[in-house]
C-alpha positions as CSV (number, residue, x, y, z in Angstrom):
1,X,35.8,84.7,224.5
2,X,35.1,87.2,221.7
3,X,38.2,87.9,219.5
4,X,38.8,91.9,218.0
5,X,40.4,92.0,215.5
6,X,41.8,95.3,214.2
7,X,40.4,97.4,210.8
8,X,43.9,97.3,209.0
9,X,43.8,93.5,209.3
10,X,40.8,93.2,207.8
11,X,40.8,95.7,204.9
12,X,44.4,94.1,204.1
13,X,42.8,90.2,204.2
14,X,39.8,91.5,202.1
15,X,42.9,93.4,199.6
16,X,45.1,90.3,199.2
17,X,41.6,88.3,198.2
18,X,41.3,90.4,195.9
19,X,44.6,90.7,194.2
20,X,44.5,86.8,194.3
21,X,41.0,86.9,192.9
22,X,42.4,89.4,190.0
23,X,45.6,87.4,189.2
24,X,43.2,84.2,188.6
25,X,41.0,85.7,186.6
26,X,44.2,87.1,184.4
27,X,45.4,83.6,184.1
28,X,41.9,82.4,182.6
29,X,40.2,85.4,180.7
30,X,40.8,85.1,177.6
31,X,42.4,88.1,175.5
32,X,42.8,87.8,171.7
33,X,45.8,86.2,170.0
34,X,49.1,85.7,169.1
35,X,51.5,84.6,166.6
36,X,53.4,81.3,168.0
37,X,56.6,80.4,166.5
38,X,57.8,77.6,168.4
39,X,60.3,74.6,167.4
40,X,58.3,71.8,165.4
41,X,60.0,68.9,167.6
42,X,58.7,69.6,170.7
43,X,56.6,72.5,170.5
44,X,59.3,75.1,172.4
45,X,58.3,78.9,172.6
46,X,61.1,80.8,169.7
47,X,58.3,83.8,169.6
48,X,54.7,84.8,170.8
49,X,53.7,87.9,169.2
50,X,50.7,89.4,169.6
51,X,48.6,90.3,167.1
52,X,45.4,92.3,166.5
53,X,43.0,90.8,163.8
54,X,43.9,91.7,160.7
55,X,47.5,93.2,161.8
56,X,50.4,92.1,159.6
57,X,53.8,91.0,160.1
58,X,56.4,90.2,157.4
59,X,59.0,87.0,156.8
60,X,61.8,88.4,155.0
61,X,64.8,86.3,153.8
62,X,66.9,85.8,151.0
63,X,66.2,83.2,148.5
64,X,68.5,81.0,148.2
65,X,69.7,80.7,144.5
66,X,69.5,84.5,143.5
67,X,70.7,85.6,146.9
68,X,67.6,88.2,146.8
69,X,65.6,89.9,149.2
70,X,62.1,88.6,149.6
71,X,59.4,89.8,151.6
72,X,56.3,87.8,152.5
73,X,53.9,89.7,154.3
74,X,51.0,87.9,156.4
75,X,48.1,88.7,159.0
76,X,46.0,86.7,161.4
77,X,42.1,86.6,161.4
78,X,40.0,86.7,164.7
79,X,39.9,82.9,164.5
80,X,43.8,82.4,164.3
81,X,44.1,81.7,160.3
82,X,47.3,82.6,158.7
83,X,47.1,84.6,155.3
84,X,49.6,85.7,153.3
85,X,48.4,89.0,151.9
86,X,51.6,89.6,149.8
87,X,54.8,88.6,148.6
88,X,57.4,91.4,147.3
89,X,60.6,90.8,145.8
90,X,63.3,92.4,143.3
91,X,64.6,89.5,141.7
92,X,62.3,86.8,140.0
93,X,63.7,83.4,141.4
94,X,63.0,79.5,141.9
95,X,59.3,78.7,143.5
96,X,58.4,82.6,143.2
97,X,55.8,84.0,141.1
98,X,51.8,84.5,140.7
99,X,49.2,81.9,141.5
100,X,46.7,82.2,138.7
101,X,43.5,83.8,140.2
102,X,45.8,85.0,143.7
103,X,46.7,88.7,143.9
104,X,47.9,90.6,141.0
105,X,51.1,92.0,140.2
106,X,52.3,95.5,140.4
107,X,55.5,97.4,140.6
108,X,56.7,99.0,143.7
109,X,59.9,101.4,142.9
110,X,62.4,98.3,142.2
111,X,60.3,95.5,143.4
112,X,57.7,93.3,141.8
113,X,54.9,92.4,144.3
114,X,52.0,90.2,144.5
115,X,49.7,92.0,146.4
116,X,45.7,91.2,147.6
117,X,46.0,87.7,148.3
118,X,44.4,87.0,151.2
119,X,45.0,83.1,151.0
120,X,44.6,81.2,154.0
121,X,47.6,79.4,154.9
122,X,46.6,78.5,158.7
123,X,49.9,77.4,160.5
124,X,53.3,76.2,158.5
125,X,56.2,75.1,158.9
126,X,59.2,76.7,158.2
127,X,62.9,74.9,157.7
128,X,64.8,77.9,159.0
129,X,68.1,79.0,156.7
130,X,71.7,79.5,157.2
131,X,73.1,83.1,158.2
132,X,72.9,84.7,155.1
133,X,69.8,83.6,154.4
134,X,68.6,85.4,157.3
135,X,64.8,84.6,157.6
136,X,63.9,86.9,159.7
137,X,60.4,87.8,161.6
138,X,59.4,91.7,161.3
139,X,56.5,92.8,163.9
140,X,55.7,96.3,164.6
141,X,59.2,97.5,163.6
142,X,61.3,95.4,165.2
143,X,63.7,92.4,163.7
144,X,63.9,89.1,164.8
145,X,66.5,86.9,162.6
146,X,65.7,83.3,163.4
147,X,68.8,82.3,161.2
148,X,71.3,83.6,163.8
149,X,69.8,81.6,166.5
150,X,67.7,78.2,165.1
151,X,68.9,77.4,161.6
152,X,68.7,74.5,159.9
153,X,65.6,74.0,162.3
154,X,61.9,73.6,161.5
155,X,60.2,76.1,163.6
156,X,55.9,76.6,163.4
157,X,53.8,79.0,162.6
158,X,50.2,79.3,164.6
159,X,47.9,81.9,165.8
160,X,46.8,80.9,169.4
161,X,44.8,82.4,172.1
162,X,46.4,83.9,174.9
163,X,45.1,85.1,178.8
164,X,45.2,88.5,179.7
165,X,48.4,87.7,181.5
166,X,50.1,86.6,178.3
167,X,49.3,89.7,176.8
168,X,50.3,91.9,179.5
169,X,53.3,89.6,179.9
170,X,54.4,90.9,176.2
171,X,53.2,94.3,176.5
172,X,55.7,95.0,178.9
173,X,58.7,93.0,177.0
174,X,59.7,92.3,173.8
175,X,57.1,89.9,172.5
176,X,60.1,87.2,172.7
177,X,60.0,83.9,174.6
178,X,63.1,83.0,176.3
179,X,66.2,85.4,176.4
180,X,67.1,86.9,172.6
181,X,70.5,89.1,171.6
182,X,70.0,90.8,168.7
183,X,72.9,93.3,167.6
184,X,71.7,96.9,166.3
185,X,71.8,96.1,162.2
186,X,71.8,98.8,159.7
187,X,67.9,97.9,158.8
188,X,67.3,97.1,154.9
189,X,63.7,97.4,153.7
190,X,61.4,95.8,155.7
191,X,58.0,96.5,154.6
């Protein structure tokens, strides 16, 4: 006995394949990378950010002592390397200054900065501050203040591949792993 079977069902088996073909292959392919902050512990997603080679994105905090804004500006390489490309700040404090044969120094308006330094740093490790210190991640405008949500925790810094899906994941949200409240904040400098 011969079985018919109608067009419709066909062309909608044949669609579905494909569509579970495409999905796969979003899962697998690989597309660029992103900046991973995660908690050093256990490894737990805090931010994946994507990032073009060569794109920046800034830690700003305030040190600690002198209670002064500091802005440490970084970028990824194609391979996944951390560099700090400058640091910017308006009050000389504790652990700041030039690394003989990093950067050099110029004057930005009220800020000192260190700036063409290119030094690798690959991934770190951060011990996140109190509110107040407010470290905070600043990527393509917007403001994530680890402080209000993970201090006194050590969170890491890595580039990392991610799929296609990843990055079309983020594209269409924040960037942010996990759910993350941030109140509107008058913004302060930021880059």
């Amino acid at each position: 006995m011969k079985t018919m079977t109608r067009p419709g069902t066909v062309v909608a088996v044949c669609l579905s394949g494909l569509v579970l073909l495409l999905i796969g292959a979003a899962l697998l392919i690989p597309a660029g990378l992103a900046l991973h902050v995660t908690l050093a512990e256990d490894d737990t997603p805090v931010l994946v950010l994507p990032l073009a080679p060569g794109e920046r994105f800034t830690l700003h905090y305030y040190h600690s002592v002198e209670n002064a804004p500091i802005w440490e500006v970084h970028s990824m390489d194609r391979s996944g390397t951390i560099f700090i490309e400058e640091e910017r700040y308006e009050k000389f404090g504790a652990g700041m200054g030039k690394m003989p044969g990093v950067g050099r120094m110029v004057k930005q308006g009220r800020q000192e900065a260190i700036v063409d330094m290119h030094m690798p740093v690959g991934e770190f490790v951060l011990r996140v501050g109190s509110p107040g210190v407010d470290h905070t991640v600043i990527w393509r405008g917007r403001r994530f203040n680890l402080s209000k949500k993970f201090f006194h925790q050590r969170v890491r810094f890595s580039g990392r591949a991610v799929t296609l899906f990843q990055k079309m994941q983020h594209l269409h949200g924040s960037g942010k792993a996990g759910p993350w409240h941030e109140p509107t904040q008058p913004q302060r400098e930021d880059q």
